[in-house]
C-alpha positions as YAML, in Angstrom:
chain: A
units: angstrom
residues:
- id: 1
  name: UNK
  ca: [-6.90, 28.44, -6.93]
- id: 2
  name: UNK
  ca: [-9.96, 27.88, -5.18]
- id: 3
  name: UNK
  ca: [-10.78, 24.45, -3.67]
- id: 4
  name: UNK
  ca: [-13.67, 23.57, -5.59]
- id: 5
  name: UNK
  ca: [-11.27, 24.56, -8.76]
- id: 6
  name: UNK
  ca: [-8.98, 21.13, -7.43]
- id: 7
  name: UNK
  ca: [-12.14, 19.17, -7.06]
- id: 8
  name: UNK
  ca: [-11.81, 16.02, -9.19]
- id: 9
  name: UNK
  ca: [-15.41, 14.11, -9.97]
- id: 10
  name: UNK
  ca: [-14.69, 11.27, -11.60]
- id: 11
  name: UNK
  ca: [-18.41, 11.19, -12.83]
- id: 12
  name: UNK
  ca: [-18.16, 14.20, -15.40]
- id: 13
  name: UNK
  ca: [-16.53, 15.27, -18.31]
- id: 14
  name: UNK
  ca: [-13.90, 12.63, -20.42]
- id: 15
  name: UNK
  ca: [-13.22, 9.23, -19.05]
- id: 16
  name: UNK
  ca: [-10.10, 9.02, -20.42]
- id: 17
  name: UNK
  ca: [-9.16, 12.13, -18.63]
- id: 18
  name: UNK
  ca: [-10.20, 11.32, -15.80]
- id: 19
  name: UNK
  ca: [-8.56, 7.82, -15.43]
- id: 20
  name: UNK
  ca: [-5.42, 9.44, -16.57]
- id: 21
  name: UNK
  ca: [-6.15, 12.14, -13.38]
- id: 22
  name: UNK
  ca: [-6.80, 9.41, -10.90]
- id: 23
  name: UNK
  ca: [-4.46, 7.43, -11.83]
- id: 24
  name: UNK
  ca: [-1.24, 9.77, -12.66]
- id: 25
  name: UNK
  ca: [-1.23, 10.13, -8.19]
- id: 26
  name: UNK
  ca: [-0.65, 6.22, -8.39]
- id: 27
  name: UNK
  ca: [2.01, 6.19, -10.48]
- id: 28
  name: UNK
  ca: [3.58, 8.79, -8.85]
- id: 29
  name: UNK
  ca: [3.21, 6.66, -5.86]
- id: 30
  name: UNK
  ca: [4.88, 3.55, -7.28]
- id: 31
  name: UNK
  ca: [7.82, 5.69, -8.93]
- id: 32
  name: UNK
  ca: [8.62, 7.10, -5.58]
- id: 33
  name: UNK
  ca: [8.76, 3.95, -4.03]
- id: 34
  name: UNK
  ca: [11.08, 2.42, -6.74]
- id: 35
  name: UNK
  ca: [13.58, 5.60, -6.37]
- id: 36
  name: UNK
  ca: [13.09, 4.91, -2.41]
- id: 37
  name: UNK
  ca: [14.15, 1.22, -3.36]
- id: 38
  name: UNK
  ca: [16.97, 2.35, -5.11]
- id: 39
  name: UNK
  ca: [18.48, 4.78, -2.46]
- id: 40
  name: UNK
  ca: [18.41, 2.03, 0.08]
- id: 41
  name: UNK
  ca: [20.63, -0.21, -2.71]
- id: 42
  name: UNK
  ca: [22.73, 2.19, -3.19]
- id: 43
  name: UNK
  ca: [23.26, 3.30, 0.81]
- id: 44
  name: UNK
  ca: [23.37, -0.67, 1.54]
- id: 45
  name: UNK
  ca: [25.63, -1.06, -1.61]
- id: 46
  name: UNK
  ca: [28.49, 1.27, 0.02]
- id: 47
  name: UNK
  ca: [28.27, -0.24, 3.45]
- id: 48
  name: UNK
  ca: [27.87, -3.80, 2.71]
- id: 49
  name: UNK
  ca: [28.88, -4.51, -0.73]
- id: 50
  name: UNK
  ca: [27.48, -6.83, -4.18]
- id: 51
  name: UNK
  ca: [26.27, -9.80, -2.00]
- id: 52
  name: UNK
  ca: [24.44, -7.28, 0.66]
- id: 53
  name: UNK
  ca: [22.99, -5.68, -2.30]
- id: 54
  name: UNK
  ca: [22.27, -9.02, -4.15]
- id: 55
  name: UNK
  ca: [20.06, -9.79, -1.36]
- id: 56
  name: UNK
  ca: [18.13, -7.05, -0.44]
- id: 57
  name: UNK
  ca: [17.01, -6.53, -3.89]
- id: 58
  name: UNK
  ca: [15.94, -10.68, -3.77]
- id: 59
  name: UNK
  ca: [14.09, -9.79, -0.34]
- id: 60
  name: UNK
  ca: [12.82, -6.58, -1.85]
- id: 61
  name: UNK
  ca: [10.77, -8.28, -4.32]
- id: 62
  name: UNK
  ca: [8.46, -10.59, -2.36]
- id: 63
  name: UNK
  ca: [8.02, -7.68, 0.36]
- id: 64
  name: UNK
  ca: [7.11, -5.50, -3.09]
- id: 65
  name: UNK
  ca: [4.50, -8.10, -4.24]
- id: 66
  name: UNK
  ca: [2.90, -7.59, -0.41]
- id: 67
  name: UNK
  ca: [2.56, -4.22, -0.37]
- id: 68
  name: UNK
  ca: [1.08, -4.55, -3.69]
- id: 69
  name: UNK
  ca: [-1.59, -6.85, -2.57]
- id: 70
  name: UNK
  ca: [-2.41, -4.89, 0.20]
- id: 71
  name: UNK
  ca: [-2.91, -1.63, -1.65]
- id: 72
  name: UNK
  ca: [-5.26, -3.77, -4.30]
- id: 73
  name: UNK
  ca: [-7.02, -5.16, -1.07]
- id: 74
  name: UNK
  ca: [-6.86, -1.65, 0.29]
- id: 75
  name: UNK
  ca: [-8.65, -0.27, -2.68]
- id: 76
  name: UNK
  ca: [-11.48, -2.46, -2.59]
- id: 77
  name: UNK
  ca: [-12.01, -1.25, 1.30]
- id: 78
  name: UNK
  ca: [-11.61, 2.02, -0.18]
- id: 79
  name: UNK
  ca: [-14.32, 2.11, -2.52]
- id: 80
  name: UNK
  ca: [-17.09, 0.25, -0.26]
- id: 81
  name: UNK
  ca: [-16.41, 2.76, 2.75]
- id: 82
  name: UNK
  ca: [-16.71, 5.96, -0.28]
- id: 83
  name: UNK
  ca: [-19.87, 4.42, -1.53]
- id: 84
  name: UNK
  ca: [-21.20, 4.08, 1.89]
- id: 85
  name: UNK
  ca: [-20.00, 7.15, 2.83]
- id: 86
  name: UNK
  ca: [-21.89, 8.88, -0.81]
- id: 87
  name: UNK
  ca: [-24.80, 6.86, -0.11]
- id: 88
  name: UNK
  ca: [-24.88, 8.51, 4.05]
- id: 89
  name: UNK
  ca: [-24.83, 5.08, 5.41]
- id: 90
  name: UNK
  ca: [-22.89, 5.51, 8.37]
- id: 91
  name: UNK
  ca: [-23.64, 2.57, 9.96]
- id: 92
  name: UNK
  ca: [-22.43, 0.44, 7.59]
- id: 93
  name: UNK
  ca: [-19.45, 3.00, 6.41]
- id: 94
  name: UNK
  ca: [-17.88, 2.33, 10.09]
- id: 95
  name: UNK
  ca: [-18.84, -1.36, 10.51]
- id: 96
  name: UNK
  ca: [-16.86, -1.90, 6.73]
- id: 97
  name: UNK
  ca: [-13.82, 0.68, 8.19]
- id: 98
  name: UNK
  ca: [-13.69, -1.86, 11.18]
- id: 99
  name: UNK
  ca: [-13.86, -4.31, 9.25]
- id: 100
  name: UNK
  ca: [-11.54, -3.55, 6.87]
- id: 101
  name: UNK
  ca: [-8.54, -2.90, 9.95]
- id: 102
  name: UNK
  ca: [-9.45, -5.94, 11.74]
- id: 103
  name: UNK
  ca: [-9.09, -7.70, 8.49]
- id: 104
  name: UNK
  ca: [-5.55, -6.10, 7.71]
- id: 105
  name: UNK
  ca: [-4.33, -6.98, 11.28]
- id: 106
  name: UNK
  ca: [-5.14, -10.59, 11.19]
- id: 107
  name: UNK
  ca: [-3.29, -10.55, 7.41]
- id: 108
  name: UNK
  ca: [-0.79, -9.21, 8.57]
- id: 109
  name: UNK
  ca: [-0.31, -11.23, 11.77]
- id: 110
  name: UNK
  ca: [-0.61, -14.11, 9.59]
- id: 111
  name: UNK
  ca: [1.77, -13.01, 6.71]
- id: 112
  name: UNK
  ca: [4.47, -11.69, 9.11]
- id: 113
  name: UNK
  ca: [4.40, -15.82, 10.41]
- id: 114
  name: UNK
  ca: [4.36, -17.01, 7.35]
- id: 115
  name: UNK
  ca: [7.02, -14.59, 5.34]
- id: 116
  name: UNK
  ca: [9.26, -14.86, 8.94]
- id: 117
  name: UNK
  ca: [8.70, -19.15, 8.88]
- id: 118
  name: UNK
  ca: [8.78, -19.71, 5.22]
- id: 119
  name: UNK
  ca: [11.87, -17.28, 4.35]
- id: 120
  name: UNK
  ca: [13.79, -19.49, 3.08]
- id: 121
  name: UNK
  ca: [11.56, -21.72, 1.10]
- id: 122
  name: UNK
  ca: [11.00, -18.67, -0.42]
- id: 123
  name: UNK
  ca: [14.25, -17.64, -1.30]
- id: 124
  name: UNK
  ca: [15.61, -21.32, -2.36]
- id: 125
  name: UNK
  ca: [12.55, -21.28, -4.56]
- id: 126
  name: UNK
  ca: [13.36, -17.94, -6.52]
- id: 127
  name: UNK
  ca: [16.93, -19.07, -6.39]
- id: 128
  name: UNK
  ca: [18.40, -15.95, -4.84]
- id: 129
  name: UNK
  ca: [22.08, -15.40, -4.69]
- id: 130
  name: UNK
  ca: [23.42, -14.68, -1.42]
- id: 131
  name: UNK
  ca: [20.71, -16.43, 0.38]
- id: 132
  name: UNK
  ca: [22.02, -15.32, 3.58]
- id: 133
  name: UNK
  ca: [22.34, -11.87, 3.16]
- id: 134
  name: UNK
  ca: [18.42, -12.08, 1.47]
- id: 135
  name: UNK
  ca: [17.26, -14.14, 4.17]
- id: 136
  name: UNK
  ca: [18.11, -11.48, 6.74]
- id: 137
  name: UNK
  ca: [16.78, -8.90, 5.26]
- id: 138
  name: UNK
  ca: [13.53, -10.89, 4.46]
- id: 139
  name: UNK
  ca: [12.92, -11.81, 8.07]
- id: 140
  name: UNK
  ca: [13.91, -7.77, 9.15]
- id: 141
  name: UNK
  ca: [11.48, -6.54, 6.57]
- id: 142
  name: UNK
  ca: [8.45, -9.04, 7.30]
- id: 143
  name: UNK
  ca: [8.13, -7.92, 10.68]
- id: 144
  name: UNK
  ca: [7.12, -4.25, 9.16]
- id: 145
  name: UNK
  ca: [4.31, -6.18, 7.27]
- id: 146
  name: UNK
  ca: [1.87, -4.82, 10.43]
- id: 147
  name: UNK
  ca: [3.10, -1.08, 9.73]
- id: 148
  name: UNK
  ca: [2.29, -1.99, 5.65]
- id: 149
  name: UNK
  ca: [-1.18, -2.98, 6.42]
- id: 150
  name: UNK
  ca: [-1.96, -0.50, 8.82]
- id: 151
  name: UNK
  ca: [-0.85, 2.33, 6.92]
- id: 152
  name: UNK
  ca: [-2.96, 1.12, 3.95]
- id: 153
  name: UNK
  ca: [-5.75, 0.25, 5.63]
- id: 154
  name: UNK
  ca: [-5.63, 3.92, 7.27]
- id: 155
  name: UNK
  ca: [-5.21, 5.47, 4.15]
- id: 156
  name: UNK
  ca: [-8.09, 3.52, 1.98]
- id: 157
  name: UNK
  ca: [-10.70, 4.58, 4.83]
- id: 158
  name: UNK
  ca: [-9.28, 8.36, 4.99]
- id: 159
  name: UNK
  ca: [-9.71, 8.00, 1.04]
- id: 160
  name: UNK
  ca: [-13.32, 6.54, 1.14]
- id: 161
  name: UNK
  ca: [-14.52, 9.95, 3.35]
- id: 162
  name: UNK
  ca: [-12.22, 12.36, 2.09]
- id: 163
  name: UNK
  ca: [-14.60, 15.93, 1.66]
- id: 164
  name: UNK
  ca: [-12.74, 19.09, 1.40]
- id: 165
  name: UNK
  ca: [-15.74, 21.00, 1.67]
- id: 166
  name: UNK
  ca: [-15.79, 22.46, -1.78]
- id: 167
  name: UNK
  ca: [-19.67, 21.49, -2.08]
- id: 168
  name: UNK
  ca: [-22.40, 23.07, -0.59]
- id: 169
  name: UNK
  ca: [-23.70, 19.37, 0.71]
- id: 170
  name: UNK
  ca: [-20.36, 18.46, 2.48]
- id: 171
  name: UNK
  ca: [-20.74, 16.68, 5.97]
- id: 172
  name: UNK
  ca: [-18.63, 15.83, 9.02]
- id: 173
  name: UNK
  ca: [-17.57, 12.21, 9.17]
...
């Protein structure tokens, strides 16, 4: 298969094709993660039991809803650096990439104090069973809130300049 053959523009042919094309990758995404989610209940499951397990999946859900809202955030960088990048506005593609970094370390620095402080509000509020067990594995897991942001933040600005060279007009970023 050549590469311009595995070319996806999102600006010809069906729309409903399309969507479904750019957004089958997504849900591939999310499906992995949930199967990822499961293996670490089940490999938590046989070494610390129901409450261990009650708890992680309580802590898993609020760290779930973070990543979430950083990939949606993470889009939206995504999008402005590709139309900047498109439109061969490099100035302004790197000023939005910085940006867009600087933006996801202060969020994070900010959740990760905020999910670490307010743990157990949290928790008492959603009512989770075996608050302890939840509340240490909320705390453990907020402190990768930096690597969450960072990751997306990398990947929505690799996204926004992506080229595999298939046209003739392609560039160097």
């Amino acid at each position: 298969m050549k590469k311009s053959d595995m070319t996806l523009d999102l600006t010809e042919g069906s729309v409903r094709k399309r969507l479904i094309q750019y957004a089958v990758p997504l849900v591939v995404i999310s499906l992995m993660q949930s199967l990822y989610s499961m293996a670490d209940l089940m490999i938590s499951g046989h070494f610390i039991g129901a409450r261990g397990i009650s708890g992680i999946n309580n802590s898993s859900q609020v760290m779930e809803l973070l990543t979430k809202i950083m990939i949606g955030l993470s889009q939206g960088g995504n999008i402005l650096i590709g139309q900047f990048f498109g439109a061969r506005e490099d100035e302004k593609r790197k000023e939005t990439t910085n940006t867009l970094f600087f933006s996801f370390m202060v969020l994070s620095a900010v959740l990760l104090a905020v999910i670490y402080l307010s743990a157990g509000n949290i928790l008492r509020a959603l009512d989770a069973p075996a608050y302890e067990e939840a509340l240490a594995y909320l705390r453990i897991c907020s402190i990768g809130i930096f690597f969450i942001a960072g990751y997306n933040a990398m990947a929505a600005a690799v996204r926004g300049v992506y080229d595999d060279g298939a046209d003739s007009g392609s560039r160097k970023v």
